[in-house]
C-alpha positions in Angstrom: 109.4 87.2 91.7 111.0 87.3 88.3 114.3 84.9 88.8 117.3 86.3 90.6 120.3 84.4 91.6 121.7 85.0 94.9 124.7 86.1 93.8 123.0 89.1 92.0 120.2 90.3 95.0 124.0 90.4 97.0 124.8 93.3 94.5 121.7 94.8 94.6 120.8 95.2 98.3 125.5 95.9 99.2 125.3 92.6 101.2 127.7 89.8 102.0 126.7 86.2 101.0 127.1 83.9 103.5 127.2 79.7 103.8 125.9 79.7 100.1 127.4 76.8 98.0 126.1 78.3 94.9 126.0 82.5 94.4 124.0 81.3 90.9 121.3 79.5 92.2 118.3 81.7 92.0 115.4 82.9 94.2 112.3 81.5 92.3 109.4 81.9 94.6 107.9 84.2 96.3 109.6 86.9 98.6 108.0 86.5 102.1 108.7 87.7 105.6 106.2 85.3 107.5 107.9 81.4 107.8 104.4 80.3 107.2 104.4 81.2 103.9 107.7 79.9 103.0 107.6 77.7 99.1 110.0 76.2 97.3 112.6 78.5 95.9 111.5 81.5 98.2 113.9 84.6 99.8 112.9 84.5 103.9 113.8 88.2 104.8 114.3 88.2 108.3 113.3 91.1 110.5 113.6 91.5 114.1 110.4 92.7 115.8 109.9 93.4 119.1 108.1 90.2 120.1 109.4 88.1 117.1 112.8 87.9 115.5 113.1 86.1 112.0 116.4 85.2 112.1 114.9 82.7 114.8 113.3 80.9 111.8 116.3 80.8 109.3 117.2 76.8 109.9 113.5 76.2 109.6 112.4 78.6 106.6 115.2 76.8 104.6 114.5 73.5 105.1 110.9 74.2 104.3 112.3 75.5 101.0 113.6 78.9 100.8 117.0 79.3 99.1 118.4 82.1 101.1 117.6 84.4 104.1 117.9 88.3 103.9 119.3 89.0 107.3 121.3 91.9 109.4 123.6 88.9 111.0 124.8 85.4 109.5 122.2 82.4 110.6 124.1 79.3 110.1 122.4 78.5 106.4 122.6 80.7 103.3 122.0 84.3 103.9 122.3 87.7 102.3 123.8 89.7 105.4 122.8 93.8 105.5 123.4 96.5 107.4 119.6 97.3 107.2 117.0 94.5 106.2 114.5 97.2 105.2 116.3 99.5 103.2 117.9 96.4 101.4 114.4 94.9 100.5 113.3 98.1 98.8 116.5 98.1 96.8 115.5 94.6 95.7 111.9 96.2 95.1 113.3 99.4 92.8 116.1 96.9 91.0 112.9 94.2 90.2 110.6 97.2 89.2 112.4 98.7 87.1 113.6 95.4 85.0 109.4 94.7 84.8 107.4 95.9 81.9 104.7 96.5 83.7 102.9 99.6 84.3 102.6 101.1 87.8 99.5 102.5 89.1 100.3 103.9 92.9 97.1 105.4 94.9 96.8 107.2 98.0 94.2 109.2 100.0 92.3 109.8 103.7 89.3 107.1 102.8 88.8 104.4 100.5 92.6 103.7 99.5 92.0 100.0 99.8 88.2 99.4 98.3 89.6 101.6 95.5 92.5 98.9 94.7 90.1 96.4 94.9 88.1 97.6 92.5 90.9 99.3 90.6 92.8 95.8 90.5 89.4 93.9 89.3 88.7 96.3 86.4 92.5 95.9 85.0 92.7 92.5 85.2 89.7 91.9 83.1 92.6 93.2 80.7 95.8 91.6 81.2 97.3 90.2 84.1 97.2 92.2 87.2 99.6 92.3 90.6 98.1 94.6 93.2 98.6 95.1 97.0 96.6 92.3 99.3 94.7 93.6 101.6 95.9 96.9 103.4 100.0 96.8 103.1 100.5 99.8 101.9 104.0 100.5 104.1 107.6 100.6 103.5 107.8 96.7 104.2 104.2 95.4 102.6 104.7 97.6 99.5 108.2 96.1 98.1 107.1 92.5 98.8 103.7 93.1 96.7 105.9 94.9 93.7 108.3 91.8 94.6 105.2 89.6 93.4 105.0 90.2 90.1 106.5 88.1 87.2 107.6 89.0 83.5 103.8 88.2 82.6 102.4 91.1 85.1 101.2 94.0 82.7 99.6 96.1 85.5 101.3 96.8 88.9 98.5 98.2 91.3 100.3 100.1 94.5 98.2 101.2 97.2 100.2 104.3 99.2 99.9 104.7 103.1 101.0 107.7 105.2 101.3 108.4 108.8 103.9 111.9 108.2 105.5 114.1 105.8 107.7 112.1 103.5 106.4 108.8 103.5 104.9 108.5 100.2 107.9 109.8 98.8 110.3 107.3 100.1 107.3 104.8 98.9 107.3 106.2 95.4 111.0 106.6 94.9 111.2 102.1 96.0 107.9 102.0 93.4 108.3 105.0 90.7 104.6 104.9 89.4 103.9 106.1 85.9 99.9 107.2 87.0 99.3 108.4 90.4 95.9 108.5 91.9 94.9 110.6 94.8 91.2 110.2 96.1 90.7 112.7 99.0 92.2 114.3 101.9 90.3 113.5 105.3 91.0 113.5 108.6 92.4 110.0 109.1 95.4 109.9 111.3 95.2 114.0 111.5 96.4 113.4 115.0 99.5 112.4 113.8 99.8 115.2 110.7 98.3 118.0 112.8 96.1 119.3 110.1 94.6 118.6 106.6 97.0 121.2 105.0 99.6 118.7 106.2 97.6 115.5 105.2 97.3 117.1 101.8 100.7 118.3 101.6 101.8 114.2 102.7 99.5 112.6 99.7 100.3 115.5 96.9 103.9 113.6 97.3 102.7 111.3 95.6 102.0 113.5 92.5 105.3 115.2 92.7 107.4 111.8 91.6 105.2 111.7 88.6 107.0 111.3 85.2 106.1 114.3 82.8 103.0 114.5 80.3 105.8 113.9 77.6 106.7 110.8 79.5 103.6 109.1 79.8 103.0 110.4 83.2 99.2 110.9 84.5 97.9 112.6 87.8 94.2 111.7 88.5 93.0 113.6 91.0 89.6 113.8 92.8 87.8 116.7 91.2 85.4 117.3 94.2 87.7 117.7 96.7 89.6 121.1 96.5 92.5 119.6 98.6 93.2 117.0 95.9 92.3 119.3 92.5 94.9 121.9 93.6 97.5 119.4 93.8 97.4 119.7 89.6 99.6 122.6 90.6 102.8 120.2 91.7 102.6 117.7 89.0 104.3 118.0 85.3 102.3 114.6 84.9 98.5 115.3 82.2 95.6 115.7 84.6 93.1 114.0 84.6 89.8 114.5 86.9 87.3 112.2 88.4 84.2 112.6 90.4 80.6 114.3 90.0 81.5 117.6 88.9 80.6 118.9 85.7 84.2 119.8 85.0 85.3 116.2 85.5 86.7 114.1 82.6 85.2 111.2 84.3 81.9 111.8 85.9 79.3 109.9 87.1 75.6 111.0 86.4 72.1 110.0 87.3 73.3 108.5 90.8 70.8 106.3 92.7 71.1 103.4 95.3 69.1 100.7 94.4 66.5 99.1 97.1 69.2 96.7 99.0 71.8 99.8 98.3 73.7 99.1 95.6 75.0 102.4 93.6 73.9 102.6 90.1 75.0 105.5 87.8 75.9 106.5 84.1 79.5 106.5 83.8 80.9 108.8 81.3 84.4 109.0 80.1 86.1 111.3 76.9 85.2 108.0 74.9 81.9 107.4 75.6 79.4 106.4 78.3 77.8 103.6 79.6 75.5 102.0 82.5 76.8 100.7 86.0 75.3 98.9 88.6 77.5 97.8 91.8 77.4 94.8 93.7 79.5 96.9 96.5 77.0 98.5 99.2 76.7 102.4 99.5 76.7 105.8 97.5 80.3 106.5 98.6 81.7 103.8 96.4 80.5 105.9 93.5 83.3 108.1 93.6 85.7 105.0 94.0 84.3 103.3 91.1 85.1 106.7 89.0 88.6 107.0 90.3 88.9 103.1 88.9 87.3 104.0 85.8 89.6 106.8 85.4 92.5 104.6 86.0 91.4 101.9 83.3 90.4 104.7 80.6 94.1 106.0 80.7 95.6 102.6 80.3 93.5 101.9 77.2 90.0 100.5 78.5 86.8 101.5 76.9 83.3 102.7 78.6 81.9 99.7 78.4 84.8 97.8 79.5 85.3 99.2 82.4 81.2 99.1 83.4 81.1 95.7 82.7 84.3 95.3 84.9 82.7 97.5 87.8 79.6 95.9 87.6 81.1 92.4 88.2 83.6 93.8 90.9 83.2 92.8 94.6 85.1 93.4 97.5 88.4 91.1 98.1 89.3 92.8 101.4 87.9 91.5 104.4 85.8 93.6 106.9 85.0 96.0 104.7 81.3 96.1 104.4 80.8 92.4 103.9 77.4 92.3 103.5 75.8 88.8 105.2 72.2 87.1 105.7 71.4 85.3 108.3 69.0 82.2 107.8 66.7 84.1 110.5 66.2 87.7 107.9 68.9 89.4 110.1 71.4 91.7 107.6 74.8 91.3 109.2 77.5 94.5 107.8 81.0 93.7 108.7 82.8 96.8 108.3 85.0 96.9 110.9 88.7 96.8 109.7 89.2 100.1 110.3 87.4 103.6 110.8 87.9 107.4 110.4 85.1 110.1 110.0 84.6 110.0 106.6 84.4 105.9 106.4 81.9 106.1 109.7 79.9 109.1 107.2 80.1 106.4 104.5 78.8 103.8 106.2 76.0 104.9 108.1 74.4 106.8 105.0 74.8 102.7 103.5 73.4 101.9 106.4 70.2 103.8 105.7 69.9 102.6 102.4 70.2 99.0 102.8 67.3 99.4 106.0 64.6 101.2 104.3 61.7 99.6 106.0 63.6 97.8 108.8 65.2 98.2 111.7 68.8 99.4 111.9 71.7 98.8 114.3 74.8 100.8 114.4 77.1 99.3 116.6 80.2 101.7 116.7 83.4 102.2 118.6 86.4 104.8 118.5 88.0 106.4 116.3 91.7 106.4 116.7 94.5 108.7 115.4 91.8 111.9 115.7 94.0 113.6 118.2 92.1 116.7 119.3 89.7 116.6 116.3 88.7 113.4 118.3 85.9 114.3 120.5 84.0 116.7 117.6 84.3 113.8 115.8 82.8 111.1 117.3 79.6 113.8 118.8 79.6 114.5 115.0 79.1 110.3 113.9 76.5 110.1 117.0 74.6 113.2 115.5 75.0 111.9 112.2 72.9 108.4 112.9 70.1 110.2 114.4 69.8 112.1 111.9 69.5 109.4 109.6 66.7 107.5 111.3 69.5 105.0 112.5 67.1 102.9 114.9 69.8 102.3 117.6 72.9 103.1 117.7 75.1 100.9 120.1 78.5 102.4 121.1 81.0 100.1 123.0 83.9 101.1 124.2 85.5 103.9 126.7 85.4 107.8 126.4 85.4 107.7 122.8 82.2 105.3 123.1 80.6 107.9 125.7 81.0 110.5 123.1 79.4 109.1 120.4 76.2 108.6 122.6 76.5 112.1 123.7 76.3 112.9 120.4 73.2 110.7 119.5 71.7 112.3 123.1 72.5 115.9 122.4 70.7 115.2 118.8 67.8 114.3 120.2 68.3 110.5 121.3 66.4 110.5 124.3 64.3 107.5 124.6 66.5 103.7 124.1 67.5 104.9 120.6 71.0 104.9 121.9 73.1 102.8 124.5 76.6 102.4 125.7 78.2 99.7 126.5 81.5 98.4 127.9 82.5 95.9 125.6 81.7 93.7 122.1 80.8 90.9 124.6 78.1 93.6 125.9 77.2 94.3 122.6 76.5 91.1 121.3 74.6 89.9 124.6 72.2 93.1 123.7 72.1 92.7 120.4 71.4 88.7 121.1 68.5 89.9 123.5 67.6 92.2 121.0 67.4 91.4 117.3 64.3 90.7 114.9 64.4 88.9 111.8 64.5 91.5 109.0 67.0 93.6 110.9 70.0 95.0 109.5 72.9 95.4 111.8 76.1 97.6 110.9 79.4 97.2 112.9 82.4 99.7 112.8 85.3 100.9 114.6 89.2 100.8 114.3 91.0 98.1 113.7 92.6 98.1 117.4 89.1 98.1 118.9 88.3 94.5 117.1 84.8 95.0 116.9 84.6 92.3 114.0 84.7 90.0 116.8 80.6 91.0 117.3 80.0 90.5 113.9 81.3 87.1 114.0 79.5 86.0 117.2 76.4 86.9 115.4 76.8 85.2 112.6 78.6 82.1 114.0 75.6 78.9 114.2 72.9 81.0 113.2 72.6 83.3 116.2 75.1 81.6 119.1 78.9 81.9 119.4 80.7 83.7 121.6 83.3 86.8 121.7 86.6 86.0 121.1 88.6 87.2 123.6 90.8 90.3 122.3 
C-alpha cells in the first residue's frame, strides 16, 4: 500500500487509535486479513468469522510485524477500533484509490470474469506496471485489499467485479470508481439467487451506470454478441465501445480456428489496425475473452500488434482453470474444476473436443450449484451436450445433480458404457485408474464446493497413484 500513518487511516475509516505509541508511524506493507501473510510494516484487519475470529491473532500478527490491527474491539497492542471492520476497509480502499494515479479497469460478467483478468492483467503489464485481483476475490472484502495493493508506481488497477444480488457491484464500484468498465456476458450463473437473467443483467449493467462521462475519460466496453450486455449502452454516459465477432464490433476477431492441440487462433482487428494471434490458453471460448482484453488495452493506448504479441504470450495465472497437464504415460490431464456454471461446462466440453481429436475423451463432471430451478434443464442440457460432441465417456459423480447429467447423456442416446454415475471423486478416480489409455485426454469440472480437483490431482500425483484427499 502507498505509506499511511496510523494516525491518518484513524481519520479515514472514523476509528479510535488505541495502545499506539506513535499515531505517525506508518503502515508500509501490505494490508492483509490472513496472520499468515503478515510482513513487516503491514495493517492486520481483523474480522470475526464464524469459525475464526482475527482479533484472536492481534498479539501474534504484531509481533510477526504488523504495525496496527483494524479491529471492532481494542486487542491489547496497537489497533484502529471501528464500528464496522468492513465498511472501514473500503473507506481505506476509496481514500487510497483515489490518491493513486493509476487507471481503473473494473470487469464483471456470468462466465469468464477471472480468465479475462488474467489475460487482461498480462496484456497491460507488458505496458507499465500492473495491480490486478489474485485469483477470484472479486467481493466487498477481497476487492479493497487488491486496490489496497497497489503503490505510487502502479499505472493500471485491474478489478474483477462479483455479484450474488441487485446492488452489489454498485457498492463495489462506488469503494473502486473505475474509469473503463468491462462487461462480458450475462449467463445463468447464480440465477438461483437473482431469479432471472433480466435481473443478472440488470445486477452487472451496474457496473456501467458508475461510469464517468465520455467527456471524462469514461469507457463502457460491452460484449457486442450478447444482446443482454449491448443494450446496457443505454445506461451509460461513458463512449462505447464493442467487442466480439460481430461485424458491428470495434474489436472483432476474424478467421477463428482451433489449432490441433486446441489452441484458438484468429485475426484480431482493432480501429488501428490488425494483426495475428495464437493462444497458449485451450478452447474457442477464450476468443471472445482475448477480444474483451484487447479492447481494454486499445483504449488505454496499446497498439494491434502490442496487444497480439501480449495475448499470444499470455497464460493462465489462476489455478484450476483449464490447466492443461501431460502425463509421462500420453494421458492429457484438464483441471478445470474451480468452479462451474452452464456456459463454463459449454465452454469446456467444446475444448474438450478439440484438444481429443483422434483420442479418447473423459468428461468427468459434477453439479452445478446456484441453478435454482433452472438446475435440472441444465445439467440434462451439459449431459446432452457431451454426446453430442463425441465425448467418449462422460463420468458424473455426485448426487441428484450427478443422476441428471447422466440422464441427459442417456436420454441423448447414451446407451451402451458411454456414460456412468458414480458416488464420489474416490469412485471416479478408482474407474478412471482401471480405465485410462495412454493418449487419453481426461477433462474434470464441477463447482468449487463439489472439489472435484481432488481427481485431477490423484491422477496426476506419481505418475498414475495417489489417493483422494478427503473433502
Amino acid at each position: 500500500m502507498i505509506a499511511l500513518s496510523l494516525a491518518e487511516i484513524a481519520a479515514v475509516v472514523g476509528g479510535q487509535t488505541y495502545d499506539i505509541p506513535d499515531p505517525a508511524v506508518q503502515v508500509t506493507g501490505p494490508v492483509v486479513r490472513d496472520s499468515r501473510e503478515v510482513e513487516s510494516g503491514s495493517l492486520f484487519v481483523a474480522f470475526a468469522g464464524e469459525r475464526v475470529d482475527g482479533h484472536d491473532f492481534a498479539a501474534a500478527v504484531v509481533e510477526a510485524g504488523a504495525v496496527a490491527v483494524l479491529a471492532s474491539r481494542p486487542v491489547g497492542v496497537p489497533a484502529i477500533v471501528v464500528d464496522d471492520v468492513q465498511t472501514a476497509l473500503g473507506a481505506l480502499a476509496r481514500h487510497v484509490v483515489e490518491r493513486l494515479g493509476a487507471t481503473l479497469v473494473a470487469l464483471t460478467g456470468s462466465a469468464g470474469k477471472t480468465s479475462t483478468k488474467d489475460l487482461i492483467a498480462q496484456v497491460l503489464r507488458s505496458k507499465a506496471p500492473t495491480v490486478f485481483t489474485p485469483g477470484s476475490l472479486n467481493n466487498e472484502i477481497g476487492l479493497p485489499l487488491t486496490a489496497l495493493s497497489a503503490t505510487e508506481e502502479t499505472k493500471f488497477l485491474v478489478l474483477e467485479m462479483g455479484a450474488r444480488g441487485i446492488g452489489h457491484i454498485r457498492y463495489l464500484a462506488d469503494l473502486t470508481p473505475p474509469k473503463v468498465g468491462l462487461v462480458l456476458n450475462v449467463g445463468t450463473a447464480h440465477i438461483g439467487e437473482f431469479g432471472g437473467r433480466e435481473q443478472i443483467a440488470q445486477a452487472k449493467g451496474e457496473l456501467v451506470e458508475g461510469l464517468p462521462s465520455a467527456d471524462d475519460g469514461g469507457a463502457a466496453i460491452l460484449n457486442a454478441d450478447d444482446p443482454l450486455v449491448r443494450a446496457m449502452a443505454s445506461r451509460t454516459k461513458a463512449r462505447v465501445i464493442l467487442f466480439g465477432e460481430s461485424d458491428e464490433a470495434d474489436v472483432r476477431a476474424e478467421n477463428v480456428r482451433l489449432t490441433d492441440g486446441g489452441q484458438p487462433t484468429f485475426s484480431l482487428h482493432t480501429p488501428s489496425g490488425c494483426s495475428d494471434v495464437t493462444m497458449r490458453l485451450y478452447g474457442e471460448h477464450h476468443v471472445s475473452n482475448a477480444l474483451a482484453a484487447a479492447a481494454v488495452a486499445h483504449e488505454l493506448g496499446m497498439s494491434a500488434d502490442e496487444i497480439a504479441r501480449a495475448l499470444s504470450e499470455a497464460g493462465s495465472l489462476s489455478r484450476w482453470r483449464m490447466e492443461v497437464t501431460e502425463r509421462p504415460d500420453g494421458v492429457t490431464v484438464v483441471n478445470d474444476a474451480y468452479n462451474a456454471n452452464p456456459e463454463s461446462m459449454r465452454a469446456a466440453l467444446r475444448a474438450l473436443a478439440a484438444m481429443g481429436k483422434g483420442r479418447r475423451t473423459w468428461a468427468v463432471l459434477g453439479k452445478m450449484a446456484e441453478l435454482g430451478d433452472e438446475a435440472l434443464a441444465e445439467h440434462d442440457a451439459v449431459g446432452r451436450l457431451a454426446v453430442r460432441l463425441n465425448v467418449s465417456k462422460l463420468v458424473a459423480v455426485g448426487g441428484r445433480e450427478a443422476s441428471w447429467l447422466q440422464l441427459g447423456a442417456y436420454n441423448e442416446g447414451s446407451w451402451g458404457e458411454e456414460s456412468v454415475h458414480v458416488s464420489d471423486a474416490q469412485a471416479a478416480v478408482d474407474l478412471l485408474r482401471s480405465e485410462l489409455r495412454p493418449g487419453d485426454v481426461v477433462l474434470v469440472k464441477a463447482s468449487r464446493s463439489v472439489g472435484l480437483e481432488s481427481v485431477a490431482q490423484a491422477l496426476l500425483e506419481n505418475g498414475a497413484e495417489g489417493e483422494v484427499v478427503a473433502r
